[in-house]
ROMAR-851912 format. One line per field, with one value per atom (N, C-alpha, C): residue number from 1; atom name; z, y, x. Coordinates in nm, 2 decimals, always signed. Layout:
N
drenlum	c(NUM | ...)
pati	c(CA | ...)
Z	c(Z | ...)
Y	c(Y | ...)
X	c(X | ...)
//
This chain:
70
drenlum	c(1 | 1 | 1 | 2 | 2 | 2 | 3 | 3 | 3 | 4 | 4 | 4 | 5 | 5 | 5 | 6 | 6 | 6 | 7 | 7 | 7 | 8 | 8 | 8 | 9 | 9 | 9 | 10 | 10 | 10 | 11 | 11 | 11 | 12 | 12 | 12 | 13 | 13 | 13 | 14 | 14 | 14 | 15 | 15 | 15 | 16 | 16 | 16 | 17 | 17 | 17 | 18 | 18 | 18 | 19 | 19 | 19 | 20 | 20 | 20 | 21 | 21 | 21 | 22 | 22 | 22 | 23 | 23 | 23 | 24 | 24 | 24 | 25 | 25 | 25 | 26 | 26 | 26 | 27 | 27 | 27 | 28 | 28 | 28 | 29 | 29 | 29 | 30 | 30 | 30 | 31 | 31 | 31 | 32 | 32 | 32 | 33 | 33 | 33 | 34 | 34 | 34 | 35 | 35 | 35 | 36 | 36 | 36 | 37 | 37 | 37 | 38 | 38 | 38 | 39 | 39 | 39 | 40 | 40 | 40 | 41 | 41 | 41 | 42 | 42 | 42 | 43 | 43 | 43 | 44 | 44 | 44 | 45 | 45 | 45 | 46 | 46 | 46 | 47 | 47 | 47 | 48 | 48 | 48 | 49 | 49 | 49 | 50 | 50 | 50 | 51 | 51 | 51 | 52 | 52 | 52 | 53 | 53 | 53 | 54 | 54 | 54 | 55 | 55 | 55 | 56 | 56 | 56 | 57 | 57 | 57 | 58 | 58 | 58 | 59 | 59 | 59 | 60 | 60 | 60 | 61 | 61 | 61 | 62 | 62 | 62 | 63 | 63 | 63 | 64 | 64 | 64 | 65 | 65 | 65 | 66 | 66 | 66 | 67 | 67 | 67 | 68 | 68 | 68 | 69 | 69 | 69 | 70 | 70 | 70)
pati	c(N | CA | C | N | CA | C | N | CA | C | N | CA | C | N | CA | C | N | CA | C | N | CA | C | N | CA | C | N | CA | C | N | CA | C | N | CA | C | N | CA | C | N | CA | C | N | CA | C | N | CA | C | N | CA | C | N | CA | C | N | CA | C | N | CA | C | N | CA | C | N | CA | C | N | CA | C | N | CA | C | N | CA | C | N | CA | C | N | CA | C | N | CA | C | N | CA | C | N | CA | C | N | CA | C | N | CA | C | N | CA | C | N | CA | C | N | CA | C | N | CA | C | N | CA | C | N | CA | C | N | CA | C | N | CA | C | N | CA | C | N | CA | C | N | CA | C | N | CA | C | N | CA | C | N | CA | C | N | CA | C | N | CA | C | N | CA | C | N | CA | C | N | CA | C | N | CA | C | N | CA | C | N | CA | C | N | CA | C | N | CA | C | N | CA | C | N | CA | C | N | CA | C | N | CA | C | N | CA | C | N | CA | C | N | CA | C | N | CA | C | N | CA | C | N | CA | C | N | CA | C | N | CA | C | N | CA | C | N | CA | C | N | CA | C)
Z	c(+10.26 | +10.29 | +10.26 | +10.33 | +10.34 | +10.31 | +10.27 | +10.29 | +10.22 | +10.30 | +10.28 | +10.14 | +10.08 | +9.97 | +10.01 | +9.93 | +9.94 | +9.99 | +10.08 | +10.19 | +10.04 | +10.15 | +10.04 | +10.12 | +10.07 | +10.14 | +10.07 | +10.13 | +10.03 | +10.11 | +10.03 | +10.02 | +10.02 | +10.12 | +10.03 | +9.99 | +9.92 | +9.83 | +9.87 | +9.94 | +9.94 | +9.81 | +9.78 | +9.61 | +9.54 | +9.40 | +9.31 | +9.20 | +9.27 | +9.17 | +9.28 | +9.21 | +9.39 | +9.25 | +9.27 | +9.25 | +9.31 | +9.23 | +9.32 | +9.29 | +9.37 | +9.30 | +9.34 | +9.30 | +9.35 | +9.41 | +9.52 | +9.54 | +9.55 | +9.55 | +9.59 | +9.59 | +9.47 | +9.49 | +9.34 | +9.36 | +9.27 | +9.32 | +9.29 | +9.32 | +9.19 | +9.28 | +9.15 | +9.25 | +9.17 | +9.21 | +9.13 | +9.24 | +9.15 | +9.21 | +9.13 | +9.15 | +9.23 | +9.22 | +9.27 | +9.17 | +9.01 | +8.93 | +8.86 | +8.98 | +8.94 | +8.78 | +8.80 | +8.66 | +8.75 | +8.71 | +8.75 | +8.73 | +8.73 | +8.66 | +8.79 | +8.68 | +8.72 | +8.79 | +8.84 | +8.89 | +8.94 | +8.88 | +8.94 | +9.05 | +9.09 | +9.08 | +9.00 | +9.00 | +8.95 | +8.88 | +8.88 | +8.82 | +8.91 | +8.84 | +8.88 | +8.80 | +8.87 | +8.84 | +8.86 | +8.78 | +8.82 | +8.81 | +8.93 | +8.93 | +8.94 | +8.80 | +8.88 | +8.87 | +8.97 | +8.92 | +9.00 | +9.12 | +9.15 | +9.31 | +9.44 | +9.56 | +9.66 | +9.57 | +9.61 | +9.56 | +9.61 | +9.57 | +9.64 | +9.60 | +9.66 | +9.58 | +9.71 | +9.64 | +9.71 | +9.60 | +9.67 | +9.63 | +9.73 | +9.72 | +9.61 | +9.50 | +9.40 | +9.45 | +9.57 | +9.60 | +9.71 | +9.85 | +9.97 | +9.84 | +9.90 | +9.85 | +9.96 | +9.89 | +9.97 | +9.84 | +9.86 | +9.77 | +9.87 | +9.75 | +9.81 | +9.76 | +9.81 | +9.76 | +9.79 | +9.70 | +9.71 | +9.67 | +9.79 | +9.73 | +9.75 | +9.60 | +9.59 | +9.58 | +9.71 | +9.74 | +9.70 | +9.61 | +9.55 | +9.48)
Y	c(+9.09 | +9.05 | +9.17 | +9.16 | +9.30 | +9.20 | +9.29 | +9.19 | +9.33 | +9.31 | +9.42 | +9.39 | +9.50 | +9.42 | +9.30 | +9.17 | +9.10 | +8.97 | +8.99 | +8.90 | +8.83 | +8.67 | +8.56 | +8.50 | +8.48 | +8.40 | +8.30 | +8.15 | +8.05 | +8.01 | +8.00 | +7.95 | +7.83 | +7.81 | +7.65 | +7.67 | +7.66 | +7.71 | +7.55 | +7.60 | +7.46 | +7.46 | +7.55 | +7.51 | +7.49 | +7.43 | +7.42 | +7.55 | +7.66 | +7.81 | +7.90 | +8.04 | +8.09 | +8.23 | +8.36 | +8.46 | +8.60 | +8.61 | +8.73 | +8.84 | +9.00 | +9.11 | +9.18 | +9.29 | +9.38 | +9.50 | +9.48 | +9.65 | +9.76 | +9.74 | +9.80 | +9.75 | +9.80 | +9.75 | +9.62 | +9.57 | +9.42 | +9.32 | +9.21 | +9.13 | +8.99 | +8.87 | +8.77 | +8.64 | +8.59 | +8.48 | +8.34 | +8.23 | +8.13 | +7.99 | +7.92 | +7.80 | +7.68 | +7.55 | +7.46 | +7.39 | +7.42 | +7.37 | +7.48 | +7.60 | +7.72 | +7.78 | +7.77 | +7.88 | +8.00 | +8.11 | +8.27 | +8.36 | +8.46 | +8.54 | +8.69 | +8.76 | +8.90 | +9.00 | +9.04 | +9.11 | +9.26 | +9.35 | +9.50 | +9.52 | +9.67 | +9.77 | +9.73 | +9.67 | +9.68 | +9.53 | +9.47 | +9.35 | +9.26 | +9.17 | +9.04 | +8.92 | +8.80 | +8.68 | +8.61 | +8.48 | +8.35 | +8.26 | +8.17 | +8.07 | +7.92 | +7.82 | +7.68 | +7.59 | +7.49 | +7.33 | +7.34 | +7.46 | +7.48 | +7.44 | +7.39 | +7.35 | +7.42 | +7.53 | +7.58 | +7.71 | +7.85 | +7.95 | +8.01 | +8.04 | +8.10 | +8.26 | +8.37 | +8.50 | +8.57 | +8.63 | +8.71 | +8.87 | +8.96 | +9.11 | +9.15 | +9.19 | +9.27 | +9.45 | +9.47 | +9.60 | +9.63 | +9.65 | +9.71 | +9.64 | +9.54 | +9.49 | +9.50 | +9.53 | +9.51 | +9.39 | +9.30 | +9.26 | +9.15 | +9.06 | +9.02 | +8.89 | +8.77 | +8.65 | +8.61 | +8.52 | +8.48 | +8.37 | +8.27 | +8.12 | +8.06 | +8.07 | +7.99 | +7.81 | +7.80 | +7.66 | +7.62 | +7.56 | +7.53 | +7.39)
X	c(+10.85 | +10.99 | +11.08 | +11.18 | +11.27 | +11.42 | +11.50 | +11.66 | +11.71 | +11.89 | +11.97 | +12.06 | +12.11 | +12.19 | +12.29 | +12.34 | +12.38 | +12.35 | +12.21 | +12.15 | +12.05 | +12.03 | +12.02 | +11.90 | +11.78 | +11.66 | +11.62 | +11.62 | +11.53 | +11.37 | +11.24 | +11.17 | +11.10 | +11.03 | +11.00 | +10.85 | +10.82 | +10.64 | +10.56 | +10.42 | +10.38 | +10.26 | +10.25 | +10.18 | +10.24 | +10.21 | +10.25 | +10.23 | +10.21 | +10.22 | +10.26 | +10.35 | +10.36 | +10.38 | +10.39 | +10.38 | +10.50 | +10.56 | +10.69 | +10.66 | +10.65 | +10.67 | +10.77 | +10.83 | +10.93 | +10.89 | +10.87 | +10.84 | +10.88 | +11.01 | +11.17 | +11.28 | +11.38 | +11.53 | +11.54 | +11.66 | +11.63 | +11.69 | +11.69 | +11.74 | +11.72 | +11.81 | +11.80 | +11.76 | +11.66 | +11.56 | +11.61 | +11.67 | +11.67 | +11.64 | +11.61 | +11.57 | +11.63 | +11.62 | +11.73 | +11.83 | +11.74 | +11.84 | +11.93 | +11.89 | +12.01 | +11.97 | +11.86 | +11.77 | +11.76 | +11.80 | +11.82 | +11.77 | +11.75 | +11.62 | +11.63 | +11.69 | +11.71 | +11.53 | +11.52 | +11.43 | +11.47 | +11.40 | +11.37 | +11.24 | +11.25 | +11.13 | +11.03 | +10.90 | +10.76 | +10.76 | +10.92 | +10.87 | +10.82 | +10.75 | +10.70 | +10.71 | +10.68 | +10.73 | +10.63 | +10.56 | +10.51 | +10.55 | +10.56 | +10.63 | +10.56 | +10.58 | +10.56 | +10.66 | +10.56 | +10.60 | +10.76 | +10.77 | +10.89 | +10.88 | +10.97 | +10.95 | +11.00 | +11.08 | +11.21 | +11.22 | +11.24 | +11.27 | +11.39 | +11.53 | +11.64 | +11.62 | +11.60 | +11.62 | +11.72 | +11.81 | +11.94 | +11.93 | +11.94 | +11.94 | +12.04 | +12.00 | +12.11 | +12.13 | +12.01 | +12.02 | +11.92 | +11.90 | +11.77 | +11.67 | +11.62 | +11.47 | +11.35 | +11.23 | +11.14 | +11.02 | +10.99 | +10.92 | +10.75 | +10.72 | +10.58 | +10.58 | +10.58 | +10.57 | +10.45 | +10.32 | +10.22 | +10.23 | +10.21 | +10.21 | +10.07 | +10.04 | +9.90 | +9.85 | +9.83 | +9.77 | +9.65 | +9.66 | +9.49 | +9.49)
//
């Protein structure tokens, strides 16, 4: 996934675990009950028990979301 600074994408995960990494840029990843969670360069994220992922560019992101259905 690619997004320009300011640009806002939501997710809908159909597992119940899904996986974020940053490959480039940061941005801030949040939930539906608006739990937030800053993200860089190299970081990554696991996510559960979530249906819903809203991610917004804090700066040119390029990142990688793995949603694991099992």
């Amino acid at each position: 996934m690619q997004l320009d600074e300011g640009e806002q994408h939501t997710f809908t995960l159909n597992g119940n675990r899904a996986y974020f990494q940053v490959v480039h840029g940061a941005m801030e990843a949040m939930t539906p009950q608006e739990n937030a969670t800053m993200l860089q360069c190299g970081d990554g994220a696991f996510i559960q028990q979530e249906k819903q992922l809203t991610i917004r560019a804090k700066a040119t992101l390029r990142a990688l979301l793995i949603d694991l259905v099992a």
